[in-house]
Biopython code that builds the backbone (N, CA, C, O; Angstrom):
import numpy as np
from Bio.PDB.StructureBuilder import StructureBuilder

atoms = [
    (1, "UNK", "N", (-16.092, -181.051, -88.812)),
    (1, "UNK", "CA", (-16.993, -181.392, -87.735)),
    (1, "UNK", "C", (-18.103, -180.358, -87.605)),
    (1, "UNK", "O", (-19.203, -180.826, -87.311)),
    (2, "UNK", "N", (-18.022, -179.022, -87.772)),
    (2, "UNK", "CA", (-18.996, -178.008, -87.649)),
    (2, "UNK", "C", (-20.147, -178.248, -88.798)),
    (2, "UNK", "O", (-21.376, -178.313, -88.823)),
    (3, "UNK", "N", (-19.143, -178.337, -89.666)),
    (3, "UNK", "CA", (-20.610, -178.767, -90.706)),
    (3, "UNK", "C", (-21.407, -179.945, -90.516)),
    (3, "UNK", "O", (-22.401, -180.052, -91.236)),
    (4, "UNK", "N", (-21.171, -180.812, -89.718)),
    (4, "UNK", "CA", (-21.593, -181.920, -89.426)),
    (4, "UNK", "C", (-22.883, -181.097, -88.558)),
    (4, "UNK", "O", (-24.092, -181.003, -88.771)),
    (5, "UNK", "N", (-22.021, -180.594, -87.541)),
    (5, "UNK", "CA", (-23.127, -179.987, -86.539)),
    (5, "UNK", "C", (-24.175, -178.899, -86.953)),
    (5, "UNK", "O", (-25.074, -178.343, -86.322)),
    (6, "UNK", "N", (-23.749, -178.801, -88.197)),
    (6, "UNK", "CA", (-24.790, -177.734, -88.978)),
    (6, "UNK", "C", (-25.758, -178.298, -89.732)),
    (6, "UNK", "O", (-26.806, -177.685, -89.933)),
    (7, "UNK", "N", (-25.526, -179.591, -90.272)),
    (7, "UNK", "CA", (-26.830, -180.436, -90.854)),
    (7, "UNK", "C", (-27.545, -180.819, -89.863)),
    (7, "UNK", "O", (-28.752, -180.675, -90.058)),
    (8, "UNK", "N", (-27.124, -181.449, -88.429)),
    (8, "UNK", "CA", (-27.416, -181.896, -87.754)),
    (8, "UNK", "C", (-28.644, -181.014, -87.015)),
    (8, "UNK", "O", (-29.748, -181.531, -86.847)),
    (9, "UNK", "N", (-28.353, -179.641, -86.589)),
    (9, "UNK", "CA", (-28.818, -178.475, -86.211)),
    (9, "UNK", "C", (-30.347, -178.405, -87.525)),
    (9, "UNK", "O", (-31.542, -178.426, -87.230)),
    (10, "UNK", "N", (-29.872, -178.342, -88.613)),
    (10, "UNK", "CA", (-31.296, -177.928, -89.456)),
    (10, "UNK", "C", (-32.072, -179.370, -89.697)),
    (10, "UNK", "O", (-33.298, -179.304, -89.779)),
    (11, "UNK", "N", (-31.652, -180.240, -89.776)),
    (11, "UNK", "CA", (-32.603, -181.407, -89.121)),
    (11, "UNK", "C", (-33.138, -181.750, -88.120)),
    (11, "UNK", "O", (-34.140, -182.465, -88.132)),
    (12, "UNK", "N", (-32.580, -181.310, -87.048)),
    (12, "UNK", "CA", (-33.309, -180.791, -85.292)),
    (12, "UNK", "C", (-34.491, -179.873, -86.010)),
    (12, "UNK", "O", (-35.533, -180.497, -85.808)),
    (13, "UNK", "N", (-34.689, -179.076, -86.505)),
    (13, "UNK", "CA", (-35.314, -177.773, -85.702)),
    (13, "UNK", "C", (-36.024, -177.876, -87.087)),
    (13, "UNK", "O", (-36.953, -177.071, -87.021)),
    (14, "UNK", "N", (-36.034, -178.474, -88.298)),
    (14, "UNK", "CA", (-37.197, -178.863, -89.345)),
    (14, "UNK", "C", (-38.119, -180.512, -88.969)),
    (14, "UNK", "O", (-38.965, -181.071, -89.667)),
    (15, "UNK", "N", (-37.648, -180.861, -87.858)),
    (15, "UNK", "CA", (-38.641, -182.167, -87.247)),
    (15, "UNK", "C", (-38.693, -181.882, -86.092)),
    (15, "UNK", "O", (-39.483, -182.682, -85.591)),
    (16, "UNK", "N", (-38.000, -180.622, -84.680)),
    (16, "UNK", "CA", (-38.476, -180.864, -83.499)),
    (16, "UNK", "C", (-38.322, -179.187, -83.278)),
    (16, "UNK", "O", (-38.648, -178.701, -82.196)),
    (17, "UNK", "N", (-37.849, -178.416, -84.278)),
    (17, "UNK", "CA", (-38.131, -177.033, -83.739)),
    (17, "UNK", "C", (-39.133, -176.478, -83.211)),
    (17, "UNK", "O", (-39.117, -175.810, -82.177)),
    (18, "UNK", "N", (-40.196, -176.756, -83.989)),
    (18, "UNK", "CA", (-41.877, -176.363, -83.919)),
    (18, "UNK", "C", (-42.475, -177.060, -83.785)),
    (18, "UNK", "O", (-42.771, -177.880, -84.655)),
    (19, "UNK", "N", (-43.005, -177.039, -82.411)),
    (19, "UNK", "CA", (-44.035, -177.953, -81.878)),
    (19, "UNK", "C", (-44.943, -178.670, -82.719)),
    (19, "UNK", "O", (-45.198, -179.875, -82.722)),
    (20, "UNK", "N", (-45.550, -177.421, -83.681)),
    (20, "UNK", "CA", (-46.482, -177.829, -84.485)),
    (20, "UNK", "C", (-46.012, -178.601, -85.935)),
    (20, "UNK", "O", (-46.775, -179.121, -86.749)),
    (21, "UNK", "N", (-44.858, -178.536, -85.990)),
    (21, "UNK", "CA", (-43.930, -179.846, -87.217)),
    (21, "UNK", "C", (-43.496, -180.850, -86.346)),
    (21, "UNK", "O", (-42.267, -180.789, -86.374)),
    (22, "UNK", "N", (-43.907, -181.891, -85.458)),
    (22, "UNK", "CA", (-43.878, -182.892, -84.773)),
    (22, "UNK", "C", (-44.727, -183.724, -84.951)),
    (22, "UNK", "O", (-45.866, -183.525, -84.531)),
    (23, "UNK", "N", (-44.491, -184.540, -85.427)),
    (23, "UNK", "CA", (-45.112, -185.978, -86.246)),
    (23, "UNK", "C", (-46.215, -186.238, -84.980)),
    (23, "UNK", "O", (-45.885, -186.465, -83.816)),
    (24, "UNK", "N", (-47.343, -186.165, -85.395)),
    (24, "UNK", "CA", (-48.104, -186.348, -83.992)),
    (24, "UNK", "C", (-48.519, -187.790, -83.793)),
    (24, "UNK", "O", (-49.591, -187.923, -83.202)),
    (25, "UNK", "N", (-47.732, -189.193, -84.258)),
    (25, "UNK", "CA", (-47.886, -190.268, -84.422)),
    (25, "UNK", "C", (-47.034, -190.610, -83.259)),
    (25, "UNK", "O", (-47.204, -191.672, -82.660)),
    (26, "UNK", "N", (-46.139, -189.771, -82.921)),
    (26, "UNK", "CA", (-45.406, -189.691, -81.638)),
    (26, "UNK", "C", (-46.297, -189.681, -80.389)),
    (26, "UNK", "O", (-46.343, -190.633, -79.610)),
    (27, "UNK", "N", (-46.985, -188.577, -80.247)),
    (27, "UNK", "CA", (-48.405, -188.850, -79.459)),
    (27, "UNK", "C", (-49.506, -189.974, -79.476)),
    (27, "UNK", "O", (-50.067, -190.584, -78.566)),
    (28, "UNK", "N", (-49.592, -190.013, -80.606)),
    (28, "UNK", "CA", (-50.574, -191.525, -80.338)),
    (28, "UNK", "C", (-49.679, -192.974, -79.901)),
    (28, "UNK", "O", (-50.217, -194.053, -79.652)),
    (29, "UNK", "N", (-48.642, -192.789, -79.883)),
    (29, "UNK", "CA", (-48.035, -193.830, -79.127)),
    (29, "UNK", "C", (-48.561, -193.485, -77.720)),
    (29, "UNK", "O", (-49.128, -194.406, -77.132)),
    (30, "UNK", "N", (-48.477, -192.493, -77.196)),
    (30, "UNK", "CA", (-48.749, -192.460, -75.645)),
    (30, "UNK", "C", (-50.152, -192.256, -75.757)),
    (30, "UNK", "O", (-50.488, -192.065, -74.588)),
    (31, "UNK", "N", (-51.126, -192.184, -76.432)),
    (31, "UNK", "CA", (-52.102, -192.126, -76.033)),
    (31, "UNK", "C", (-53.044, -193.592, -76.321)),
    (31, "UNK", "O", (-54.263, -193.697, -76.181)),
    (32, "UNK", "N", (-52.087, -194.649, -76.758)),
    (32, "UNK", "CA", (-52.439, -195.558, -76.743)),
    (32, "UNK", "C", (-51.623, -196.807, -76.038)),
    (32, "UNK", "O", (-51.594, -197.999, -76.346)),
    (33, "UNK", "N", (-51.182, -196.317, -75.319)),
    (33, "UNK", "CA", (-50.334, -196.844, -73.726)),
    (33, "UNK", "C", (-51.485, -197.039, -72.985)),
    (33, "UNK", "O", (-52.212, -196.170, -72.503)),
    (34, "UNK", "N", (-51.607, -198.321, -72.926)),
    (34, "UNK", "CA", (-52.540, -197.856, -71.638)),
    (34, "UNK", "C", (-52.258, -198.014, -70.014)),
    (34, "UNK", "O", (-52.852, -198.536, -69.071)),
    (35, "UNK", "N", (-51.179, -197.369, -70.181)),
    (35, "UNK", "CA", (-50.125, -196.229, -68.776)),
    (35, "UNK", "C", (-50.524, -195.022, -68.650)),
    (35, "UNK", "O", (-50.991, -194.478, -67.649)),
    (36, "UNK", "N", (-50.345, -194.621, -69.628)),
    (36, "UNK", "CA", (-50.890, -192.870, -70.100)),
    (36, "UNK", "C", (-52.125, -192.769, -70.673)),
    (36, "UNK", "O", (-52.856, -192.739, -69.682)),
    (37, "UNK", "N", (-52.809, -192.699, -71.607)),
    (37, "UNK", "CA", (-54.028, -192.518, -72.826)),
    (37, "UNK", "C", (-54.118, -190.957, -72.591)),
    (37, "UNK", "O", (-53.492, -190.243, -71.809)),
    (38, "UNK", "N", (-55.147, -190.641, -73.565)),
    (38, "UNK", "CA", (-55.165, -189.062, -73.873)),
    (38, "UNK", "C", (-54.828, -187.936, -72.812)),
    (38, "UNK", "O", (-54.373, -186.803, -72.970)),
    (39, "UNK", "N", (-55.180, -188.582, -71.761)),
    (39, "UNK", "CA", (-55.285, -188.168, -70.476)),
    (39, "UNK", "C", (-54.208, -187.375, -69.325)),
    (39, "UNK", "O", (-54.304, -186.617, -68.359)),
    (40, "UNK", "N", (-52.881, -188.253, -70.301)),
    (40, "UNK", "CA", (-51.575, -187.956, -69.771)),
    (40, "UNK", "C", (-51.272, -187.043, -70.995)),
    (40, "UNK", "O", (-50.447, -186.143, -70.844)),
    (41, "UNK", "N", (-51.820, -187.197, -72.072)),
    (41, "UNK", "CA", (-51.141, -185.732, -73.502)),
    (41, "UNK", "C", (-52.218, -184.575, -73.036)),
    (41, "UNK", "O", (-52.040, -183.383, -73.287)),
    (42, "UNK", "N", (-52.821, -184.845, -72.661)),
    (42, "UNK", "CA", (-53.651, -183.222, -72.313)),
    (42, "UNK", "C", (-52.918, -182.793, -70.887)),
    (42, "UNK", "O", (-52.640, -181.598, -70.783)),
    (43, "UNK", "N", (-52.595, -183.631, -69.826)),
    (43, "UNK", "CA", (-52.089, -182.907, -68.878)),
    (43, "UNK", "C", (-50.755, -182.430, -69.250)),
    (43, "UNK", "O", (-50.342, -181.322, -68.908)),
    (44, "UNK", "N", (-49.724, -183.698, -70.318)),
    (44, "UNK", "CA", (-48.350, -182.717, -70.508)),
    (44, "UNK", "C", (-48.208, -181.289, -71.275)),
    (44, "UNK", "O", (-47.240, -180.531, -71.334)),
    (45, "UNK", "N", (-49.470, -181.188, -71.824)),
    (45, "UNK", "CA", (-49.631, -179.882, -72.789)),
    (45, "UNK", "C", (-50.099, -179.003, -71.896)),
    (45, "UNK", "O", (-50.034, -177.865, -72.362)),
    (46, "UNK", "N", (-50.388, -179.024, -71.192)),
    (46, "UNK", "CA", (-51.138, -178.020, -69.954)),
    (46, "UNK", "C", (-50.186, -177.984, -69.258)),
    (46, "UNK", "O", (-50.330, -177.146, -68.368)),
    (47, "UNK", "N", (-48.738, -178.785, -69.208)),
    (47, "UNK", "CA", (-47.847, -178.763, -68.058)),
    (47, "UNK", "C", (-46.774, -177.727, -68.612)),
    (47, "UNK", "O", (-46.253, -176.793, -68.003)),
    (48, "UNK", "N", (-46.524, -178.257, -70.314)),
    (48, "UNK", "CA", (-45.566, -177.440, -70.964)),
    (48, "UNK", "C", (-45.603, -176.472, -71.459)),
    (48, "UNK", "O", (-44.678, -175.860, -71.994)),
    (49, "UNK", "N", (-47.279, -176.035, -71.297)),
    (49, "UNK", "CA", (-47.452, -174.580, -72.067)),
    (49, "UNK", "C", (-48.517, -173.721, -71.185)),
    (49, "UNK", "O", (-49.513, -173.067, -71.494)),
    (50, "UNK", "N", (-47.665, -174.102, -69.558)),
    (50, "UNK", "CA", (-48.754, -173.750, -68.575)),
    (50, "UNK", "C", (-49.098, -171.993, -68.731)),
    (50, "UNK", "O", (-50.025, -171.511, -68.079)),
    (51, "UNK", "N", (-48.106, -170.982, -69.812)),
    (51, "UNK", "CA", (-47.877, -169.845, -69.819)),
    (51, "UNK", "C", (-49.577, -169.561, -71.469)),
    (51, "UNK", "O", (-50.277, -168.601, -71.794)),
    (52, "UNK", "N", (-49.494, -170.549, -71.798)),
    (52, "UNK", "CA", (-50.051, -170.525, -72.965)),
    (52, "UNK", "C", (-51.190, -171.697, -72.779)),
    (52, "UNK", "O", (-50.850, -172.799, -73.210)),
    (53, "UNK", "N", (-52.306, -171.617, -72.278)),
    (53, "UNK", "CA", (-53.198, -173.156, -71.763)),
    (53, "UNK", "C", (-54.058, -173.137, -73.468)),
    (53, "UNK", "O", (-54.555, -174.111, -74.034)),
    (54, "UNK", "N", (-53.998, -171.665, -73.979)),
    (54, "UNK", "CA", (-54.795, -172.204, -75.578)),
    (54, "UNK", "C", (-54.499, -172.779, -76.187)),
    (54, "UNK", "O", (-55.084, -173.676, -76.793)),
    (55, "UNK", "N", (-53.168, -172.325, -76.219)),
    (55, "UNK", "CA", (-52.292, -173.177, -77.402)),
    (55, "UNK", "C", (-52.124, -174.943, -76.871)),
    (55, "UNK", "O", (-52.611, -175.875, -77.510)),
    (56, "UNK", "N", (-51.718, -175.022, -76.210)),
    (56, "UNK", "CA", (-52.028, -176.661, -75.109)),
    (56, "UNK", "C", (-53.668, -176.808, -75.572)),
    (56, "UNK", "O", (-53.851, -177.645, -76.456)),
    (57, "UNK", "N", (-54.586, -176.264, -75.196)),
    (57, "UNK", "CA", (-55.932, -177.000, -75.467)),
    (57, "UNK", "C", (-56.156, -177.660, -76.832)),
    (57, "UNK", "O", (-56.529, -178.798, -77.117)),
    (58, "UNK", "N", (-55.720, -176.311, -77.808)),
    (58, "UNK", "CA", (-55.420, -176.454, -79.289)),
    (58, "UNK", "C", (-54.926, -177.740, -79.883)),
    (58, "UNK", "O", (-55.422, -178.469, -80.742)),
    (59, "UNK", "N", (-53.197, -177.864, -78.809)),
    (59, "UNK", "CA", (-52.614, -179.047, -79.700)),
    (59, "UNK", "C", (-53.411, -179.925, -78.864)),
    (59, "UNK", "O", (-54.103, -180.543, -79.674)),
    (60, "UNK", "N", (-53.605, -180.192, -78.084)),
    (60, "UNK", "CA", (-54.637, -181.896, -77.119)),
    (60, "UNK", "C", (-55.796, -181.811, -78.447)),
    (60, "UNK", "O", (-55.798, -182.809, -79.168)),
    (61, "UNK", "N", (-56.787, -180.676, -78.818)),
    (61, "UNK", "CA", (-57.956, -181.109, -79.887)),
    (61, "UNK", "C", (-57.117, -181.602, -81.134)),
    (61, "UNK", "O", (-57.425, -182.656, -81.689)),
    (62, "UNK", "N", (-56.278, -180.995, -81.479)),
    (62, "UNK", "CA", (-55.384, -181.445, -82.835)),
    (62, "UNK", "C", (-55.282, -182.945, -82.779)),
    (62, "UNK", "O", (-55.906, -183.597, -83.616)),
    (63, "UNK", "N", (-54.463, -183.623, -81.758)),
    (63, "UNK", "CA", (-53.773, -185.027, -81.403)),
    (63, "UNK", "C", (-55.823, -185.828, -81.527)),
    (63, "UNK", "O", (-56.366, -186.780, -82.088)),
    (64, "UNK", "N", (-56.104, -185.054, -80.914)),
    (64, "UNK", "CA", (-57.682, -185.749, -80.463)),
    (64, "UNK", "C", (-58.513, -185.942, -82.463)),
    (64, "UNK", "O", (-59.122, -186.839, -83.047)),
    (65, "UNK", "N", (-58.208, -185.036, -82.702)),
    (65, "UNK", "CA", (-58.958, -185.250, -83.918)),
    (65, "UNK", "C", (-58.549, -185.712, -84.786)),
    (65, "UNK", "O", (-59.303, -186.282, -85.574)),
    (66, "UNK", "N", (-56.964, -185.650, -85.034)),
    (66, "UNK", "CA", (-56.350, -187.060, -85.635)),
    (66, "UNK", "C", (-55.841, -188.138, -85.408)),
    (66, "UNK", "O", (-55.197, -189.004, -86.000)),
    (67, "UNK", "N", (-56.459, -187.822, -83.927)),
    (67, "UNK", "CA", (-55.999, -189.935, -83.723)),
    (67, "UNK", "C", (-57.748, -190.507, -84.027)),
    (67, "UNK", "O", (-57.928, -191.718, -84.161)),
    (68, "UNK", "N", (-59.049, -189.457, -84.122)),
    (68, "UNK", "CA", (-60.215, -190.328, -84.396)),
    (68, "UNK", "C", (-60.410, -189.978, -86.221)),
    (68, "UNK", "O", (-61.317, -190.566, -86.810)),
    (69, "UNK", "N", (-59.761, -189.284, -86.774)),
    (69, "UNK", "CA", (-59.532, -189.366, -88.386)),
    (69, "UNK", "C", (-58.690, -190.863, -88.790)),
    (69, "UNK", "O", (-59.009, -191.821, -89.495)),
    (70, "UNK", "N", (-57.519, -190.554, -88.008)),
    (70, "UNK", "CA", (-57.065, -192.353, -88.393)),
    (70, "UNK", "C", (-57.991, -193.397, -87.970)),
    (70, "UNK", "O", (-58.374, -194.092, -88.911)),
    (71, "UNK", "N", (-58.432, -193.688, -86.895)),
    (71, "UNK", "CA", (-59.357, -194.533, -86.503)),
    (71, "UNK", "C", (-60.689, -194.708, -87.608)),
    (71, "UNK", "O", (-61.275, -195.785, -87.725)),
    (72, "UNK", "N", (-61.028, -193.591, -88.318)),
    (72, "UNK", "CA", (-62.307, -193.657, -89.124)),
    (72, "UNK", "C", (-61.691, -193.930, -90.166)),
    (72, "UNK", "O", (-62.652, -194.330, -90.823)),
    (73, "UNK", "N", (-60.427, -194.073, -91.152)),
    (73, "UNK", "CA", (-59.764, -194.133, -91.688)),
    (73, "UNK", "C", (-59.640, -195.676, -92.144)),
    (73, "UNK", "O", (-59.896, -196.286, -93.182)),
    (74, "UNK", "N", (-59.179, -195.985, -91.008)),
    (74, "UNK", "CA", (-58.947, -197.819, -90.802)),
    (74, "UNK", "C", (-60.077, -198.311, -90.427)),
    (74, "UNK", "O", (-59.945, -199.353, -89.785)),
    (75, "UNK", "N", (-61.333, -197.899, -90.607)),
    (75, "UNK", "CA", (-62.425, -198.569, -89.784)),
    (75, "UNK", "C", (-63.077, -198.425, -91.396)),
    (75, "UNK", "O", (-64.022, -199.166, -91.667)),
    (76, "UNK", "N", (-62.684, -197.690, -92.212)),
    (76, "UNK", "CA", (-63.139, -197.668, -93.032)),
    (76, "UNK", "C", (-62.792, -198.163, -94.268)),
    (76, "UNK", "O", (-63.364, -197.970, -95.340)),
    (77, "UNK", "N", (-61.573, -198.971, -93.978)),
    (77, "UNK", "CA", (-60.862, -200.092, -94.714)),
    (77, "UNK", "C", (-61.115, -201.598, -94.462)),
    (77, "UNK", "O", (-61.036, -202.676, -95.052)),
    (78, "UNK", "N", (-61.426, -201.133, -93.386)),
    (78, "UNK", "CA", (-61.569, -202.666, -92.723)),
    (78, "UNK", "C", (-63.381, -203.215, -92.895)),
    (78, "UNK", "O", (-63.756, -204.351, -92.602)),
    (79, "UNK", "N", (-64.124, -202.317, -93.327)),
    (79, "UNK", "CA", (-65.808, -202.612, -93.485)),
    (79, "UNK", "C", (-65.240, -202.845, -94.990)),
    (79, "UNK", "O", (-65.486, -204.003, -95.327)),
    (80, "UNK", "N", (-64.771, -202.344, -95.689)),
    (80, "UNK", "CA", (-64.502, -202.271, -97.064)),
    (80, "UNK", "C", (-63.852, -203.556, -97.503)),
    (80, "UNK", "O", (-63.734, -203.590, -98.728)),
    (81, "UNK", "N", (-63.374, -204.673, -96.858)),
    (81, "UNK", "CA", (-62.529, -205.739, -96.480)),
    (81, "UNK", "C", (-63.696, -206.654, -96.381)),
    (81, "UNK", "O", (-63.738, -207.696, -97.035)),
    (82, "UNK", "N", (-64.648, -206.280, -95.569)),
    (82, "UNK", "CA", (-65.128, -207.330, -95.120)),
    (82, "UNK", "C", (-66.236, -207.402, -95.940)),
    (82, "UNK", "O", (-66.691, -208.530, -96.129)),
    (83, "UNK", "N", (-66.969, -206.134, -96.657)),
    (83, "UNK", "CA", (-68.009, -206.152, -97.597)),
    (83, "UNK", "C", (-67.391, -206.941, -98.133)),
    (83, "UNK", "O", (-67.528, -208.070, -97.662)),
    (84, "UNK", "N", (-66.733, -206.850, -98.955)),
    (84, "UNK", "CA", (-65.630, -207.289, -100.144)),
    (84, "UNK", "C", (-65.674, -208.939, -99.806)),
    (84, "UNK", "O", (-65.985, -209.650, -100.761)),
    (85, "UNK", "N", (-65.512, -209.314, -99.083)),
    (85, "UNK", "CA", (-65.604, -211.157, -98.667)),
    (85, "UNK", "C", (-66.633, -211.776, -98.558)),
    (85, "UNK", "O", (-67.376, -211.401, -97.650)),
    (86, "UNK", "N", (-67.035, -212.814, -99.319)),
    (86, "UNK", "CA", (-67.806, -213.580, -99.407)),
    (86, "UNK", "C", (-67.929, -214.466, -98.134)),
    (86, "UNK", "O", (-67.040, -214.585, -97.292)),
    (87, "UNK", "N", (-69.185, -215.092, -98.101)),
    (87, "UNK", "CA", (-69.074, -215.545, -96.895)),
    (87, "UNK", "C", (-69.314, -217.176, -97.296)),
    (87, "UNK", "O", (-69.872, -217.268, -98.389)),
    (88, "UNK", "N", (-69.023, -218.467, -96.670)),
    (88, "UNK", "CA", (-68.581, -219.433, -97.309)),
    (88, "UNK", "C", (-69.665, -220.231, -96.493)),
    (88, "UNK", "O", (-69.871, -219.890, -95.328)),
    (89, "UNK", "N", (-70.270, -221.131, -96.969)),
    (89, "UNK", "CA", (-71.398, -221.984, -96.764)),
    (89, "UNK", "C", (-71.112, -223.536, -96.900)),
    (89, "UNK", "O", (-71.160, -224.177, -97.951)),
    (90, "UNK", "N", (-70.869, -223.919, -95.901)),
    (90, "UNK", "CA", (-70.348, -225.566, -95.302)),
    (90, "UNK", "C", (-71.437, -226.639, -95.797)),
    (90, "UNK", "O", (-71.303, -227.830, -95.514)),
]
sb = StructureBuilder()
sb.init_structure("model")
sb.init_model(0)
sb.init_chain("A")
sb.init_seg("    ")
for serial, (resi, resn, name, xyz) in enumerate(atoms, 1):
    if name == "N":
        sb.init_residue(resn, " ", resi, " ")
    sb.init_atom(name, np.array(xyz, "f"), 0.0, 1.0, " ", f" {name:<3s}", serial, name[0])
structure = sb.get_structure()
C-alpha cells in the first residue's frame, strides 16, 4: 500500500506541485464560464498569492497570453479552411 502512496505522491506534485506545471487549460475552462471569465482568475491569483501579488500578476498575464495564442492559433486554421473552399455558384 505505501508504494501505492508513493507513485501516487510523485504524480501529485509532477502535475499539481508547482503552480507553474499546471496545465493552464484548467484555467481557460473558467475563464470561459461565463460565471467567472478572466476576471474571477485574476482575482483568485491575487487571493492565493495575496503574500506574492507579482507572482499572481505574472501567472493572470501567462493564462492571458495563452488563452489569446490559442485563440490566434484556431483563428488561424479556421481562415486557412475557409481560403481553402471554394465557393459554389447556383
Amino acid at each position: 500500500m505505501a508504494d501505492v502512496g508513493i507513485d501516487m505522491k510523485v504524480k501529485y506534485d509532477k502535475y499539481w506541485g508547482k503552480i507553474e506545471n499546471i496545465n493552464q487549460l484548467l484555467y481557460f475552462g473558467v475563464v470561459l464560464d461565463p460565471r467567472y471569465k478572466l476576471r474571477y482568475v485574476d482575482w483568485s491569483f491575487n487571493d492565493m498569492y495575496v503574500y506574492d501579488l507579482v507572482f499572481a500578476k505574472n501567472l493572470s498575464e501567462s493564462v492571458k497570453s495563452n488563452l489569446f495564442k490559442m485563440y490566434d492559433f484556431y483563428k488561424q486554421i479556421h481562415n486557412q479552411h475557409r481560403v481553402g473552399r471554394t465557393s459554389v455558384v447556383l
